[in-house]
N, CA, C and O atoms as CSV, one atom per row, in Angstrom:
chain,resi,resn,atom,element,x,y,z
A,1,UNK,N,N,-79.289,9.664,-70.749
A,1,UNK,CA,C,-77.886,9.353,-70.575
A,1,UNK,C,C,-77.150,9.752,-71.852
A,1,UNK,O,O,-77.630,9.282,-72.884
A,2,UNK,N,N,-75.955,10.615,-71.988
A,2,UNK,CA,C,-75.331,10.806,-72.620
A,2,UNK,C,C,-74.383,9.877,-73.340
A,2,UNK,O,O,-73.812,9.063,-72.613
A,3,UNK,N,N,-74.249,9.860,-73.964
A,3,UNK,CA,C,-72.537,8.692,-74.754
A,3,UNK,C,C,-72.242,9.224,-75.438
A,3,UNK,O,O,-73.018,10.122,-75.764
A,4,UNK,N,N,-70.966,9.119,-76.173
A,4,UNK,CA,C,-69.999,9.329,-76.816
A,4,UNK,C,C,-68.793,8.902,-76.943
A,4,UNK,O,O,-68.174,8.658,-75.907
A,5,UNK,N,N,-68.016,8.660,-78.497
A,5,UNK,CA,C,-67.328,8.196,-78.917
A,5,UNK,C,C,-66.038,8.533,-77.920
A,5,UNK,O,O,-65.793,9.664,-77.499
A,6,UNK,N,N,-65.199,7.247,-77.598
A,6,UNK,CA,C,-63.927,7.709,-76.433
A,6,UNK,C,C,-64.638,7.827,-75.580
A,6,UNK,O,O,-63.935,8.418,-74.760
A,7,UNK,N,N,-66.099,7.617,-74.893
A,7,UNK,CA,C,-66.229,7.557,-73.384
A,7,UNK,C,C,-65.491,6.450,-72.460
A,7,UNK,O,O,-65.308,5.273,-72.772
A,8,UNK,N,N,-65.221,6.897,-71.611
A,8,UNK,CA,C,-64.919,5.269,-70.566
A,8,UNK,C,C,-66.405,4.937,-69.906
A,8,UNK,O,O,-67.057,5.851,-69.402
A,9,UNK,N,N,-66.807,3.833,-69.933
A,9,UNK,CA,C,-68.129,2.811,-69.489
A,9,UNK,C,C,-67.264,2.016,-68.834
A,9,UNK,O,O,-66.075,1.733,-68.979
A,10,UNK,N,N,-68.647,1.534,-67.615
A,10,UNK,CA,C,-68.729,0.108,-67.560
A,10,UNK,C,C,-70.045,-0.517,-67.955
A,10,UNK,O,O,-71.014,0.242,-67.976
A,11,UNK,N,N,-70.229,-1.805,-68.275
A,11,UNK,CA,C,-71.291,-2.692,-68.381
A,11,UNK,C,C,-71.766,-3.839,-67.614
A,11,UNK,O,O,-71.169,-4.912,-67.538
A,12,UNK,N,N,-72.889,-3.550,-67.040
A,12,UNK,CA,C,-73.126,-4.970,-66.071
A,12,UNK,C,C,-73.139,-6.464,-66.555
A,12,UNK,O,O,-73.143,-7.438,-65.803
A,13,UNK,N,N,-73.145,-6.496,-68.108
A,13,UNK,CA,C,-72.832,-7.595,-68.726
A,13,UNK,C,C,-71.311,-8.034,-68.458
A,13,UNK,O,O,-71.219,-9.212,-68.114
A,14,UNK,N,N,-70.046,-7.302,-68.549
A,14,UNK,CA,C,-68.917,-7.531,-68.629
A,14,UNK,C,C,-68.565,-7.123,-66.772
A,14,UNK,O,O,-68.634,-6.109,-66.078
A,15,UNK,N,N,-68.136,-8.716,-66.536
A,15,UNK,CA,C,-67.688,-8.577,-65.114
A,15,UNK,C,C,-67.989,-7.778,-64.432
A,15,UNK,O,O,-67.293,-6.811,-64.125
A,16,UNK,N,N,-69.460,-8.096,-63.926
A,16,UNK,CA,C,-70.333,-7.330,-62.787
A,16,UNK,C,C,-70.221,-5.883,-63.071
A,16,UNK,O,O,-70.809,-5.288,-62.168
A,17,UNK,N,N,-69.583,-4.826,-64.171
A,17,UNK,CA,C,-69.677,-3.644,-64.305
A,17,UNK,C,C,-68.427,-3.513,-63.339
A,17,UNK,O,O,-68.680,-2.673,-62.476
A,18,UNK,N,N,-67.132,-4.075,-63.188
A,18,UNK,CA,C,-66.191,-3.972,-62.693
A,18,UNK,C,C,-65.030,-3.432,-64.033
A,18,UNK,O,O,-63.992,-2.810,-63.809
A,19,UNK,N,N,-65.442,-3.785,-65.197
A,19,UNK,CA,C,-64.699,-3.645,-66.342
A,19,UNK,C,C,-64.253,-2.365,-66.509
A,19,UNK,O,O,-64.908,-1.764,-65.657
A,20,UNK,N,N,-63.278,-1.229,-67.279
A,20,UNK,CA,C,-63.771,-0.205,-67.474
A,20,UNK,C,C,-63.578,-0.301,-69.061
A,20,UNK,O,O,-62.423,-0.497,-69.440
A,21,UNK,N,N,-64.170,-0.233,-69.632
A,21,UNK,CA,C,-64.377,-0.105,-71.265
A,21,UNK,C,C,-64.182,1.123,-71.773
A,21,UNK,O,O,-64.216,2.102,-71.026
A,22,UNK,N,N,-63.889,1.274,-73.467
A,22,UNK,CA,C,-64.147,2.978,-73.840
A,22,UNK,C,C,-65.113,2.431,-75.466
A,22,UNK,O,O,-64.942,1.564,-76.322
A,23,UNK,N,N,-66.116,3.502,-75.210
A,23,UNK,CA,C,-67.112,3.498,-76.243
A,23,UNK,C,C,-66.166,3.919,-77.521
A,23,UNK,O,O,-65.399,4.879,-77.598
A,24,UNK,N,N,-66.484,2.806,-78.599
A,24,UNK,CA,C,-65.675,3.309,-79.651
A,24,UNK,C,C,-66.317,2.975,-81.068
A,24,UNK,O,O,-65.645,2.954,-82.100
A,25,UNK,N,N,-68.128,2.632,-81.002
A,25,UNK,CA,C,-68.818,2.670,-82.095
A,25,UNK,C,C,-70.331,3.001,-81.528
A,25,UNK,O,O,-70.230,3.060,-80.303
A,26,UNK,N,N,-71.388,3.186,-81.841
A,26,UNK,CA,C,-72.266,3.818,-81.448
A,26,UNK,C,C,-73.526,3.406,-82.667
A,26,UNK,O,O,-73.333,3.723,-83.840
A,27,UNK,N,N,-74.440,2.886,-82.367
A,27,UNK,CA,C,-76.022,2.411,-83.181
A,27,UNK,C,C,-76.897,2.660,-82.173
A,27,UNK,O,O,-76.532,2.857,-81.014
A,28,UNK,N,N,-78.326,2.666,-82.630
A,28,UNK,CA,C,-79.583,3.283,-81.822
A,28,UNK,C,C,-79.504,2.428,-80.349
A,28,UNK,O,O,-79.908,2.905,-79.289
A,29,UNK,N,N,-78.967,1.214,-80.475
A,29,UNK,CA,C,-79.561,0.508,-79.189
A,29,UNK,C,C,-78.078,-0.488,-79.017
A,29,UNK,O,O,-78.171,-1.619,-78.541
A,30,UNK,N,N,-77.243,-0.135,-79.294
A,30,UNK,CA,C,-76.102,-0.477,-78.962
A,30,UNK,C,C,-74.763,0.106,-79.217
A,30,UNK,O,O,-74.439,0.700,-80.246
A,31,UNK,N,N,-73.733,-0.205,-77.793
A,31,UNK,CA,C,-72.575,0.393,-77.961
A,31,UNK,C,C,-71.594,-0.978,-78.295
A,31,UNK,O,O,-71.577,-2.157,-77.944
A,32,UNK,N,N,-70.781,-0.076,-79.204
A,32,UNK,CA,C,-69.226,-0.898,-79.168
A,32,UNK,C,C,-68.400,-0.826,-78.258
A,32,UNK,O,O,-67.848,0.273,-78.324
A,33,UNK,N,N,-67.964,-1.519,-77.308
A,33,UNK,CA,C,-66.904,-1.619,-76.667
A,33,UNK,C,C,-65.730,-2.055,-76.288
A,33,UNK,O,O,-65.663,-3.212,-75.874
A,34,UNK,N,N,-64.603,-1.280,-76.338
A,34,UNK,CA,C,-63.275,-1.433,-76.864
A,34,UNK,C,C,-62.678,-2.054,-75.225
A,34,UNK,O,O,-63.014,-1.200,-74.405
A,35,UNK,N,N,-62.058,-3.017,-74.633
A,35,UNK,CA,C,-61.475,-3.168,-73.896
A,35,UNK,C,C,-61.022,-4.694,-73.453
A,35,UNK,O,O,-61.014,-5.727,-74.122
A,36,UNK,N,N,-60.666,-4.469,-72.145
A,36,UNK,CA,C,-59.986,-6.129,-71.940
A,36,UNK,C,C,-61.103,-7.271,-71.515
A,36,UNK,O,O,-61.762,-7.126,-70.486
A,37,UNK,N,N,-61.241,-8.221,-72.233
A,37,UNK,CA,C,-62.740,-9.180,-71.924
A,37,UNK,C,C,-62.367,-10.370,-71.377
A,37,UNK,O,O,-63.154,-11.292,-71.162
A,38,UNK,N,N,-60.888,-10.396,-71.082
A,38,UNK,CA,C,-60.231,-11.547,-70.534
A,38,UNK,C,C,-60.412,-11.436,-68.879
A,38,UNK,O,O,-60.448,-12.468,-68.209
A,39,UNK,N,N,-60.499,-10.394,-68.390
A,39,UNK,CA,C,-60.442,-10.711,-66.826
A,39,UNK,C,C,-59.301,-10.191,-66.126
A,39,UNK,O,O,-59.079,-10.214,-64.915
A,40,UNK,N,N,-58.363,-9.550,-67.396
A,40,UNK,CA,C,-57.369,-8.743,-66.609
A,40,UNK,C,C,-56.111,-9.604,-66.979
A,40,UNK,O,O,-55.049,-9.117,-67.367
A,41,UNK,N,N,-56.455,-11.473,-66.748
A,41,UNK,CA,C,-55.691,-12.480,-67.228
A,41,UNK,C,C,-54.393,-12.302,-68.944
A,41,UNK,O,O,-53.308,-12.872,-69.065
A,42,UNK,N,N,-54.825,-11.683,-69.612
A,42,UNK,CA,C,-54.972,-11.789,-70.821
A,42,UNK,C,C,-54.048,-10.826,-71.152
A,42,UNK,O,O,-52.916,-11.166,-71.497
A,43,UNK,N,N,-54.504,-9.216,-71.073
A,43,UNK,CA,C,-54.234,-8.476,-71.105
A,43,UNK,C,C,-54.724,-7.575,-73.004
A,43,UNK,O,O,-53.983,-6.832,-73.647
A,44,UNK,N,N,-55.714,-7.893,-73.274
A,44,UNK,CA,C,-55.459,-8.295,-75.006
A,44,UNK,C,C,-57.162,-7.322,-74.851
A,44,UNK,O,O,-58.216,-7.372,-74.217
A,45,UNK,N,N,-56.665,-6.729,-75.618
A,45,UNK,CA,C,-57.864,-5.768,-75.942
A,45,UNK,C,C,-58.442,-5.942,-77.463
A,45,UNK,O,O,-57.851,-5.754,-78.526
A,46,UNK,N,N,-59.766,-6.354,-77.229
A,46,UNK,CA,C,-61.023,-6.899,-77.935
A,46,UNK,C,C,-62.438,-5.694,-77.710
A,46,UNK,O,O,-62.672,-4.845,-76.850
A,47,UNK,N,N,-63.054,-6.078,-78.761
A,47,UNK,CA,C,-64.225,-5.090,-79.298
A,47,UNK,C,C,-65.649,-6.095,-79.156
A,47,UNK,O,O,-65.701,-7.321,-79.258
A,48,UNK,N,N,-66.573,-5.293,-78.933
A,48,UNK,CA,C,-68.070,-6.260,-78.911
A,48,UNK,C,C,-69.031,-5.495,-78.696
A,48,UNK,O,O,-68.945,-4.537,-77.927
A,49,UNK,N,N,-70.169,-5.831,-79.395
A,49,UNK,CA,C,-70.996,-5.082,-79.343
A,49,UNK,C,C,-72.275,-5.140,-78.280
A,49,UNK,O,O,-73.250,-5.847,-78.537
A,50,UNK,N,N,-72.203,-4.387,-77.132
A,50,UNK,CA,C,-73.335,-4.730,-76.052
A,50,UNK,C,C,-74.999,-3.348,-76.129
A,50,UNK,O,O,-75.532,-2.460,-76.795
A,51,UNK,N,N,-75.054,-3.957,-75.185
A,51,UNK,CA,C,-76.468,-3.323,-75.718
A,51,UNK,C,C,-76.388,-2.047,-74.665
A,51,UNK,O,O,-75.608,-1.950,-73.718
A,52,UNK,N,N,-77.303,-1.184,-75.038
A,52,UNK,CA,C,-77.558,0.516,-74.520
A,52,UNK,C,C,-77.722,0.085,-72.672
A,52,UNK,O,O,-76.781,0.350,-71.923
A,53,UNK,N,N,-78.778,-0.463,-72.226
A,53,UNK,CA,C,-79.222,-0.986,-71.404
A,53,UNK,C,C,-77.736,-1.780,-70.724
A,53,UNK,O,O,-77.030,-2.652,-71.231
A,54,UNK,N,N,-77.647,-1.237,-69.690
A,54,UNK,CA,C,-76.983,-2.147,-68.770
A,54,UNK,C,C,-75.392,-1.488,-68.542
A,54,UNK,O,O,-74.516,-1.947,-67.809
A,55,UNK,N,N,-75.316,-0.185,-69.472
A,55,UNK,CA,C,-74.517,0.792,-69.537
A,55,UNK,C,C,-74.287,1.517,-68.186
A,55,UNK,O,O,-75.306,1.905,-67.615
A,56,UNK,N,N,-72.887,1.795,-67.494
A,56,UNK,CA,C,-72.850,2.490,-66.301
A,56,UNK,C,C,-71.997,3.448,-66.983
A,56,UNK,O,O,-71.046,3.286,-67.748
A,57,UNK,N,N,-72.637,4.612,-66.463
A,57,UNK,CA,C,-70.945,5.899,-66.871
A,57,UNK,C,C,-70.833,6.916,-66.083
A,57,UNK,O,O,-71.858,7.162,-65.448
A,58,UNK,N,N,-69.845,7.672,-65.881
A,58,UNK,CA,C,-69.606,8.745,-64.845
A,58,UNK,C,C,-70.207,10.062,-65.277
A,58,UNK,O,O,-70.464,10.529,-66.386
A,59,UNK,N,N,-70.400,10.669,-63.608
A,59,UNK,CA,C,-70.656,11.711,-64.031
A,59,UNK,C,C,-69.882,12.854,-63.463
A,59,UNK,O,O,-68.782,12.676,-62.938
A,60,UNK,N,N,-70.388,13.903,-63.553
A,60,UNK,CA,C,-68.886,14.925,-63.761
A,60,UNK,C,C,-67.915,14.981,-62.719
A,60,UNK,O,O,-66.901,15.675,-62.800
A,61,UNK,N,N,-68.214,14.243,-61.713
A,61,UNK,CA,C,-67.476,14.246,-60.532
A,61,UNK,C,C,-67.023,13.273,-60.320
A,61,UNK,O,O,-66.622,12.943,-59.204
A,62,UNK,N,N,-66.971,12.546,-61.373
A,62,UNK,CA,C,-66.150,11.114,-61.740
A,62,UNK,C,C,-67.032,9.805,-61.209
A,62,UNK,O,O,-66.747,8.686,-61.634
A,63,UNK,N,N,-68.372,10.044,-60.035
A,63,UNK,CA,C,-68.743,9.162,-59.940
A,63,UNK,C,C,-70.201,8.241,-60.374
A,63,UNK,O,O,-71.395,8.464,-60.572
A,64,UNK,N,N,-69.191,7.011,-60.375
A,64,UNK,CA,C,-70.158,6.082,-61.571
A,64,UNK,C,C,-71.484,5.924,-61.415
A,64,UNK,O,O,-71.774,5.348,-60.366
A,65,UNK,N,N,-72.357,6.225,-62.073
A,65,UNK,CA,C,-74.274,6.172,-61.987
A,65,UNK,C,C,-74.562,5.518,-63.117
A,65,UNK,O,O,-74.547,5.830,-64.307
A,66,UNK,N,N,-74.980,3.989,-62.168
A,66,UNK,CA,C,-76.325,3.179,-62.895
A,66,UNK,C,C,-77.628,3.876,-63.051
A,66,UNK,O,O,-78.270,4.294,-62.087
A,67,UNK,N,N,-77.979,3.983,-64.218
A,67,UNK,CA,C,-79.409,4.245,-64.119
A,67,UNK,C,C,-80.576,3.387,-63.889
A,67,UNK,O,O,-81.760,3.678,-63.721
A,68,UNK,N,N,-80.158,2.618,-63.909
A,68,UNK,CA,C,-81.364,1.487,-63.007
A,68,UNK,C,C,-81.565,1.035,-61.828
A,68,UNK,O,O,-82.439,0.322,-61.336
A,69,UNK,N,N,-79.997,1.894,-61.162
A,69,UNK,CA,C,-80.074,1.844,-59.596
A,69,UNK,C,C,-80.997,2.344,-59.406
A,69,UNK,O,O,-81.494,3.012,-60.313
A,70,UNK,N,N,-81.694,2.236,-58.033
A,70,UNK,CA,C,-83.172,2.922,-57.691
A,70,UNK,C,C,-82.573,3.499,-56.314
A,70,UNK,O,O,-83.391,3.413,-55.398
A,71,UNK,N,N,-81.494,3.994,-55.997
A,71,UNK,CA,C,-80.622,4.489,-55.087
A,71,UNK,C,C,-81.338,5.821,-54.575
A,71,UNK,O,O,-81.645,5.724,-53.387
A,72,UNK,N,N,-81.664,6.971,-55.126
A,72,UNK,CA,C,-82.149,8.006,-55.229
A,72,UNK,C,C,-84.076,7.339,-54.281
A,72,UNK,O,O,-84.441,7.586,-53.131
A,73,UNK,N,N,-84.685,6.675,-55.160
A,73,UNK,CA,C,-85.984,6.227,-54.519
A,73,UNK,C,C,-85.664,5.326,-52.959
A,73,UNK,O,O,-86.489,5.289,-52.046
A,74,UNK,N,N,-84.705,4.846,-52.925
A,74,UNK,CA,C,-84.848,4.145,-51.648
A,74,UNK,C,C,-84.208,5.191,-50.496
A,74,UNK,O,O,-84.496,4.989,-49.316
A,75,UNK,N,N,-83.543,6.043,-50.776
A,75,UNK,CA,C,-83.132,6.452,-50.167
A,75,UNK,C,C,-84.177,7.625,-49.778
A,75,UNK,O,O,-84.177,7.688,-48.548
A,76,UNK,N,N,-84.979,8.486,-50.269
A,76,UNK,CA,C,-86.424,9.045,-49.979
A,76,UNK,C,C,-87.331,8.737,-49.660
A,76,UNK,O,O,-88.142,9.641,-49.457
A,77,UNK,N,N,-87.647,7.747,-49.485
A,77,UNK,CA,C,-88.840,5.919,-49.097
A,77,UNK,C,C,-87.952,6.469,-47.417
A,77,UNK,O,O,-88.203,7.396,-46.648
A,78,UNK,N,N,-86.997,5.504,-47.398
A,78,UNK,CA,C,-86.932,5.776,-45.955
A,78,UNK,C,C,-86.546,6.781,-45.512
A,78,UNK,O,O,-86.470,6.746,-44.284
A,79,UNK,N,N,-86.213,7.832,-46.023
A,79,UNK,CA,C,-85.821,9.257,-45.363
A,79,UNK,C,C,-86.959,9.252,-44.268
A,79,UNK,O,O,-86.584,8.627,-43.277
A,80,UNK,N,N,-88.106,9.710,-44.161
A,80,UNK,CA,C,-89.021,10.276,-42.868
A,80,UNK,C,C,-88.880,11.460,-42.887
A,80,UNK,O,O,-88.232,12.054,-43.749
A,81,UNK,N,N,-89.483,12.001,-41.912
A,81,UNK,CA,C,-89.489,13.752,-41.340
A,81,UNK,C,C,-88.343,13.598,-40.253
A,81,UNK,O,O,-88.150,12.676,-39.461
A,82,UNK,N,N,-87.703,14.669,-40.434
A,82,UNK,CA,C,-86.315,15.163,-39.414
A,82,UNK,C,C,-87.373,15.538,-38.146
A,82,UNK,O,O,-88.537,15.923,-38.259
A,83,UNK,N,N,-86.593,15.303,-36.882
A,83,UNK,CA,C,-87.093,15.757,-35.906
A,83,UNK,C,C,-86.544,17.106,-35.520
A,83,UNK,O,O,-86.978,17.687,-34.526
């Protein structure tokens, strides 16, 4: 998985990965993330440091991929042979 500084994320830690955050510090096993932690309520943009793991981000077609979804395996599990 790629990151970089100014990415937009979400995190499954911060409101079910409903959040959208932007990466704005970067260490081996954790990102900084710049955004609203209030719930939308608030409106007040705050920083925190979450961990690598649990990171969702887009991909070039804008859409969002968990990598711990197992979406790809379940979906080949039950594929079968076409008739």
């Amino acid at each position: 998985m790629e990151i970089y500084l100014g990415q937009k994320v979400r995190h499954k830690e911060i409101y079910n990965g409903k959040e959208i955050m932007e990466v704005v510090g970067l260490k081996k096993d954790e990102v900084l993330l710049k955004g609203d932690y209030s719930g939308g309520t608030h409106a007040v943009e705050q920083e925190s440091w979450m961990p690598i793991k649990g990171l969702i981000t887009q991909n070039i077609w804008g859409t969002w991929i968990d990598p711990d979804d197992d979406f790809f395996e379940r979906i080949t599990k039950n594929a079968g042979p076409r008739d």
